[in-house]
N, C-alpha and C positions, 0 to 999 in steps of 0.2 A: 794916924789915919789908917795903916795900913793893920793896925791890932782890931780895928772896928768892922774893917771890908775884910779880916778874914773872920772874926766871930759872927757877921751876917751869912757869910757862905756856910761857914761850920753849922747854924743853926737849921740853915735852908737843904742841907743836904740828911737826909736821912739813912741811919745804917740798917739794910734789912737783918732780919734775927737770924740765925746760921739756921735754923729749923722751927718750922712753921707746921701744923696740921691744918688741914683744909678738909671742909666736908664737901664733898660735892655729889649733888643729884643729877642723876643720868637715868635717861629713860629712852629707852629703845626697844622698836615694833620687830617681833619673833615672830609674827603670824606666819605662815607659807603662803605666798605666791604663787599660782601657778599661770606661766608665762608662755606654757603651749611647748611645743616641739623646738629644742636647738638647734637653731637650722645651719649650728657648727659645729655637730655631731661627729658625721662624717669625716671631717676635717679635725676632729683632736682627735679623731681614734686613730685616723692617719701619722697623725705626728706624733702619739705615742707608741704605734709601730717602728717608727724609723729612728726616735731615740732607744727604744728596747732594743733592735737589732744595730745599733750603733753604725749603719750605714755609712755617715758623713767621716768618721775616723776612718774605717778601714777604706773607704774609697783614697783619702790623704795621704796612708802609711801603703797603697797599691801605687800612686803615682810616684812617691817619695821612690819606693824598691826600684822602681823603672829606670828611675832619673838618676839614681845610685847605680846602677848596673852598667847603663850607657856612659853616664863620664868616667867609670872604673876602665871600660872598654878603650875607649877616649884615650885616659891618660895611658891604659898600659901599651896602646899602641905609639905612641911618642916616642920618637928619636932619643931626644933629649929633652926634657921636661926642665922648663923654666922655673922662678921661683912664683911667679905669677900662677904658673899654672898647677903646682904643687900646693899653692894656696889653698887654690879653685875646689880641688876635691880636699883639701883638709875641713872646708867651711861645709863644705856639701857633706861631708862625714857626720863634723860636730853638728848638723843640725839634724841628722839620722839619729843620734843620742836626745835631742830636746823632743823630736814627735815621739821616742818611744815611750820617754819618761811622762809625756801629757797623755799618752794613750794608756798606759797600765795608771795613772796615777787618779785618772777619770772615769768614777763607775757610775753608775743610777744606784742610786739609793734608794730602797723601798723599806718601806714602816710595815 
C-alpha cells in the first residue's frame, strides 16, 4: 500500500526544469504627460539644499563637541572619579569615534 500512495504522489508532484525561456510581451505608454507646475518644487529644492550642505550631520557632530567638552569639564573637576563615572565619559568618547566615522564615511554622491 504504501509503494502505490508514494508512486501516486511521486506522479502528482511535478519537477520544474532548472531553466526555462519565457517570451514575454510588455507594452508600455512613453508619451509625456504634462501634469502642470510641481507644487513640490519648492520643497525638493529645499531639501536638496540642506542634504548638499549637510546641515543635519554638522548640527549632530556641534551638539556631540558640546556634550564632550562639558562632561570632560565634569569629570576633570572630580575629586575622585568613580568607576561608574570613568565609564560615563569612556561611552561618551567611544561614541565621539562612531559620529565621526558616520560623518566622513557619508557623502552625496553625484553622477
Amino acid at each position: 500500500m504504501k509503494n502505490e500512495d508514494e508512486i501516486k504522489t511521486a506522479d502528482a508532484v511535478k519537477i520544474a526544469e532548472p531553466k526555462q525561456k519565457i517570451k514575454v510581451d510588455l507594452e508600455v505608454d512613453t508619451s509625456v504627460k504634462d501634469l502642470g507646475v510641481n507644487p513640490y518644487a519648492k520643497l525638493i529644492h529645499m531639501a536638496r539644499a540642506v542634504d548638499a550642505w549637510r546641515i543635519f550631520p554638522r548640527l549632530f557632530l556641534t551638539v556631540y563637541i558640546i556634550l564632550l567638552y562639558k562632561c570632560v569639564i565634569w569629570y576633570m573637576d572630580l575629586g575622585a572619579p568613580t568607576m561608574e563615572q570613568s565609564g560615563l565619559i569612556s561611552i561618551v568618547v567611544g561614541a565621539g569615534a562612531a559620529w565621526f566615522g558616520l560623518y566622513t564615511g557619508t557623502s552625496k554622491s553625484k553622477k
